[in-house]
C-alpha positions as MATLAB code, in Angstrom:
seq = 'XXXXXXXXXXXXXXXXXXXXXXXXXXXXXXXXXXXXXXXXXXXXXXXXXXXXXXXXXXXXXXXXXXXXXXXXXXXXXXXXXXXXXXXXXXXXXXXXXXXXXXXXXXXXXXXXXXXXXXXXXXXXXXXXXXXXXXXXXXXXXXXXXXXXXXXXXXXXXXXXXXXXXXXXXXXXXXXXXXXXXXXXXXXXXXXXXXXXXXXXXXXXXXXXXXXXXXXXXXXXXXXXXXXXXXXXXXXXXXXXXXXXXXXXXX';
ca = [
    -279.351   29.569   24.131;
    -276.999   29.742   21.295;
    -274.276   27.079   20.346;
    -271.543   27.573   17.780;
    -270.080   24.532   16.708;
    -266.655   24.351   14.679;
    -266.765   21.838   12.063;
    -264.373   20.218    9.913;
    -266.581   21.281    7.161;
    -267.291   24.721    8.314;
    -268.337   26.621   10.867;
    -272.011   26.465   12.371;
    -274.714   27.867   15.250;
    -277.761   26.114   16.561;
    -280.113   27.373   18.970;
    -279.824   24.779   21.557;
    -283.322   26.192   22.848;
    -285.921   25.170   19.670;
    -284.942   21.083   20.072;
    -287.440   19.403   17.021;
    -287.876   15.575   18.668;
    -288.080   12.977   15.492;
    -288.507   10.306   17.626;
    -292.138    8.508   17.805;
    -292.331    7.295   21.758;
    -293.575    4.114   23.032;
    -296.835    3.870   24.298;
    -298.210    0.534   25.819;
    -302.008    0.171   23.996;
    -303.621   -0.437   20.669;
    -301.863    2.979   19.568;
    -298.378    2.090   19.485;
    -296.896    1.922   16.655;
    -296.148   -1.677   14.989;
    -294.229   -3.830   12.425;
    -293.429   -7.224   11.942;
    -296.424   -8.978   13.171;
    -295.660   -8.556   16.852;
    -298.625   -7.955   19.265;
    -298.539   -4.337   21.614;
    -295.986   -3.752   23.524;
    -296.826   -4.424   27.474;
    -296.406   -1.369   30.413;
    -297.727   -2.480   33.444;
    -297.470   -3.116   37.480;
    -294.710   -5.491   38.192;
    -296.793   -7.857   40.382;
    -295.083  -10.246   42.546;
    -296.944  -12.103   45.883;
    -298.710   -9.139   47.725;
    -297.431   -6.250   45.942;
    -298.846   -4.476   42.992;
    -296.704   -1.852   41.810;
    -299.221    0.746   41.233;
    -299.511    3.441   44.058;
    -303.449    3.864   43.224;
    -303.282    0.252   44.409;
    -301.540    0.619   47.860;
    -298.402    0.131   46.353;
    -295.730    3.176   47.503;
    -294.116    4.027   44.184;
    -295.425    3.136   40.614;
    -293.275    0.005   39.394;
    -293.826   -0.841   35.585;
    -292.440   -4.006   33.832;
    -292.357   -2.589   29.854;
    -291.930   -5.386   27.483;
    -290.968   -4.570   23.576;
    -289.327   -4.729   20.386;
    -287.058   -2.085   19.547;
    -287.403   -3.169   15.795;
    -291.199   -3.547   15.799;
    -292.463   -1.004   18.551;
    -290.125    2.583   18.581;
    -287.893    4.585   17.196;
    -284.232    2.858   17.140;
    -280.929    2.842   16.006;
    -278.930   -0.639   14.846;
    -275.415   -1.111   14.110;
    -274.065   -3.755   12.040;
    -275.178   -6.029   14.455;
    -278.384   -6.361   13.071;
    -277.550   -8.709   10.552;
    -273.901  -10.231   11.549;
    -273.177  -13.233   13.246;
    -270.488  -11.655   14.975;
    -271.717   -9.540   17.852;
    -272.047   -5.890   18.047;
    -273.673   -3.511   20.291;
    -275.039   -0.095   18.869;
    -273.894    0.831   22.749;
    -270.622    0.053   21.792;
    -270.314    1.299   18.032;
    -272.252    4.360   18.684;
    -269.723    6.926   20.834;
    -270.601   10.075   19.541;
    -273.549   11.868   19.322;
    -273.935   15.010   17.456;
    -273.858   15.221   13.301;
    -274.225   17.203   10.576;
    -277.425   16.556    9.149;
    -279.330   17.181    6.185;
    -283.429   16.064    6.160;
    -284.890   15.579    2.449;
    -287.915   14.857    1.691;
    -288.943   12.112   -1.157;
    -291.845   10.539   -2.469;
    -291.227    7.193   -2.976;
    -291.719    5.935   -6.658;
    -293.392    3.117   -8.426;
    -290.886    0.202   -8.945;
    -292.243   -3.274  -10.255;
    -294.761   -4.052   -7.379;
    -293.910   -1.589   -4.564;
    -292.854    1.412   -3.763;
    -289.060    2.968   -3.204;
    -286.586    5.406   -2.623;
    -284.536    5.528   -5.917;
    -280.808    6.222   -5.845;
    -281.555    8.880   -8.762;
    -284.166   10.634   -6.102;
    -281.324   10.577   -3.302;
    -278.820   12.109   -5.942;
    -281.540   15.217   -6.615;
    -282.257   15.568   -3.008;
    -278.959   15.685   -1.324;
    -276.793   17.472   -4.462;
    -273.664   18.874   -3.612;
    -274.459   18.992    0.039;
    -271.499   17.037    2.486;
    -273.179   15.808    5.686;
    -272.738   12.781    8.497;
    -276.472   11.719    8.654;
    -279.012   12.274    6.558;
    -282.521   12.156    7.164;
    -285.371   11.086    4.741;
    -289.161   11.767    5.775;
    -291.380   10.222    3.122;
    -294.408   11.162    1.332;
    -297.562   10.906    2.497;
    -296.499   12.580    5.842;
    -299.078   11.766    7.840;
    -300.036   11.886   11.705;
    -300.943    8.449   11.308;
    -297.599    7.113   10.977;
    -297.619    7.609   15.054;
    -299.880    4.499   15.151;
    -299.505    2.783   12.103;
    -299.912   -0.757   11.769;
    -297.165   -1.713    9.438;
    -297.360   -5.680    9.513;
    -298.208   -7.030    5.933;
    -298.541   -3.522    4.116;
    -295.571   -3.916    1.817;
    -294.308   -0.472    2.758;
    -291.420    1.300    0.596;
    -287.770    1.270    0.909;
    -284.482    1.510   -0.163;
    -282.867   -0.064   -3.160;
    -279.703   -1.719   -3.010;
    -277.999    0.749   -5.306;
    -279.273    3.815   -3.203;
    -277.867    1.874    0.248;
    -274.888    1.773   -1.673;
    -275.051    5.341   -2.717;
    -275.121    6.843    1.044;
    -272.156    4.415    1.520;
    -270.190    5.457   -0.936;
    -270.930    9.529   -0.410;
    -269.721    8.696    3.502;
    -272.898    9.171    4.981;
    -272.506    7.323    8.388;
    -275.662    7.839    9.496;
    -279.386    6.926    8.140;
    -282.112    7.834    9.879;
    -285.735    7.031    8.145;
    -289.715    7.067    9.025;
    -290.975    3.694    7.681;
    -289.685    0.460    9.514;
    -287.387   -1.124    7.614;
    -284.963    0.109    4.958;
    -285.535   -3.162    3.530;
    -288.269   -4.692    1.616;
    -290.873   -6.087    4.113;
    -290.485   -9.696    2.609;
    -287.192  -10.589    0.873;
    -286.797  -13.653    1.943;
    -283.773  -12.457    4.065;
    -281.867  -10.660    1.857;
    -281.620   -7.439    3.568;
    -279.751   -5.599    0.397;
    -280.139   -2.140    1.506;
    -278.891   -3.242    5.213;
    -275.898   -5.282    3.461;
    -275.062   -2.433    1.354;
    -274.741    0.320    3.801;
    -272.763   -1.624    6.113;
    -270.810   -3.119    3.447;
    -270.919   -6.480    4.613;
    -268.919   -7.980    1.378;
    -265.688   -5.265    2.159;
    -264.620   -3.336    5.048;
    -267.299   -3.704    6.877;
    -268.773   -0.204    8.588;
    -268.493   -0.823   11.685;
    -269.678    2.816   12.854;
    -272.600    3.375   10.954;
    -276.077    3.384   12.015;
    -279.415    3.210   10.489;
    -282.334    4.579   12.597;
    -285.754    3.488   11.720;
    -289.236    4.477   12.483;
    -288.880    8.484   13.182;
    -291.422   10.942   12.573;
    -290.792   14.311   11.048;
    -293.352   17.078   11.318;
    -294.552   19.027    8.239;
    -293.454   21.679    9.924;
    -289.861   21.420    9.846;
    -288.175   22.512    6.944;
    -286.016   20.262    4.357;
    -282.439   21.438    5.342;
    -278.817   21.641    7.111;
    -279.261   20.743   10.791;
    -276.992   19.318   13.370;
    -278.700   16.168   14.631;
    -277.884   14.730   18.514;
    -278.520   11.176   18.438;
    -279.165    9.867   21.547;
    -279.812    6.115   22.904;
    -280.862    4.153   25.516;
    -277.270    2.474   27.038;
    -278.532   -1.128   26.201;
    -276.113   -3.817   25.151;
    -278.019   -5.110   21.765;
    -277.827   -4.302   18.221;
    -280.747   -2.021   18.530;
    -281.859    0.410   21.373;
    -284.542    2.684   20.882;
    -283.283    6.222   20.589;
    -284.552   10.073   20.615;
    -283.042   11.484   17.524;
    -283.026   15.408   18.127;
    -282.639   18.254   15.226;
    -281.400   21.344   15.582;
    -281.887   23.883   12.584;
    -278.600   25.551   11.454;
    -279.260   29.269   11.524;
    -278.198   31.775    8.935;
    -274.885   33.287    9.714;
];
């Protein structure tokens, strides 16, 4: 099932029928995937006086009560939102759906204590390439960021300067496998977050940052057009199924 899409920036065709899912799903046991010191997230019969809702226990339909964090539990997507006082719904800000993508993939480097994506690495990466949304998988790739228990691991991020760098190249939309862009503890600065949404100027009200994806070895550092889709909840996170679709030679 071919698609050819007409873009501002050129003209492109995706196979609508090879769909690569970068989206890690939510699972309600010990193998969820977790950040910020939160406990599993909860799937289970919504019990109420004489009904279980759980057909293996007389009930007619299964009925599940799911209790979570976007931020700590799934892939998601924030707007602005995030980190404003003012309100803003990523189900609001977030009104189309398909991008021109480009996935890198970097290996963060040694800065002071931690670990982090450099603006210099982002610069090497991306080159002369124009896209909407870029995504970054990190090295080590492993299966084990499915599961991973993130909470006081110090994992790497972005510096300021390359949160500033996507801004400034028009990239609208981040999407990245680790859970924060930000430095686990920063005593609430957020930087990279302030940066990209350029909290101190015009504020971008339309961009997004989507956190905790997974990207297979398999796929292929490249041009694709990505179809970011949500769950329609008004917050400034939803978790979301990010979808590539490798842009074939013309």
């Amino acid at each position: 099932m071919l698609a050819h899409i007409k873009h501002e920036s050129g003209d492109y065709q995706i196979d609508l029928s090879k769909p690569l899912d970068i989206s890690i799903s939510l699972k309600g046991n010990e193998s969820n995937v977790r950040a910020w010191n939160l406990d599993v997230p909860v799937i289970a019969p919504h019990i109420e006086e004489g009904f279980i809702g759980k057909v293996s226990e007389g009930a007619s339909v299964n009925f599940n009560d799911i209790s979570f964090n976007p931020h700590a539990h799934v892939t998601h997507t924030e707007c602005l939102g995030h980190i404003t006082e003012e309100s803003y719904s990523i189900n609001k800000q977030l009104t189309n759906y398909f991008f021109l993508a480009e996935l890198v993939t970097i290996a963060p480097e040694k800065y002071q204590n931690d670990f982090v994506v450099s603006k210099k690495q982002i610069q090497y990466v991306i080159g002369n390439n124009k896209c909407e949304a870029l995504v970054i998988r990190t090295l080590p790739n492993l299966k084990e960021k499915l599961s991973r228990k993130y909470s006081d691991t110090n994992p790497p991020y972005l510096l300021e300067e390359t949160a500033q760098y996507l801004a400034d190249k028009g990239i609208n939309h981040l999407l990245i496998d680790l859970p924060s862009v930000d430095k686990e503890k920063d005593n609430g600065a957020l930087l990279a977050h302030n940066a990209f949404w350029q909290l101190e100027g015009k504020k971008r009200t339309l961009a997004t940052i989507t956190e905790f994806i997974f990207v297979e070895n398999t796929i292929e550092d490249g041009s694709y057009i990505l179809n970011l889709q949500l769950a329609p909840i008004e917050n400034d996170a939803s978790p979301s199924r990010p979808i590539l679709y490798k842009v074939l030679e013309s």
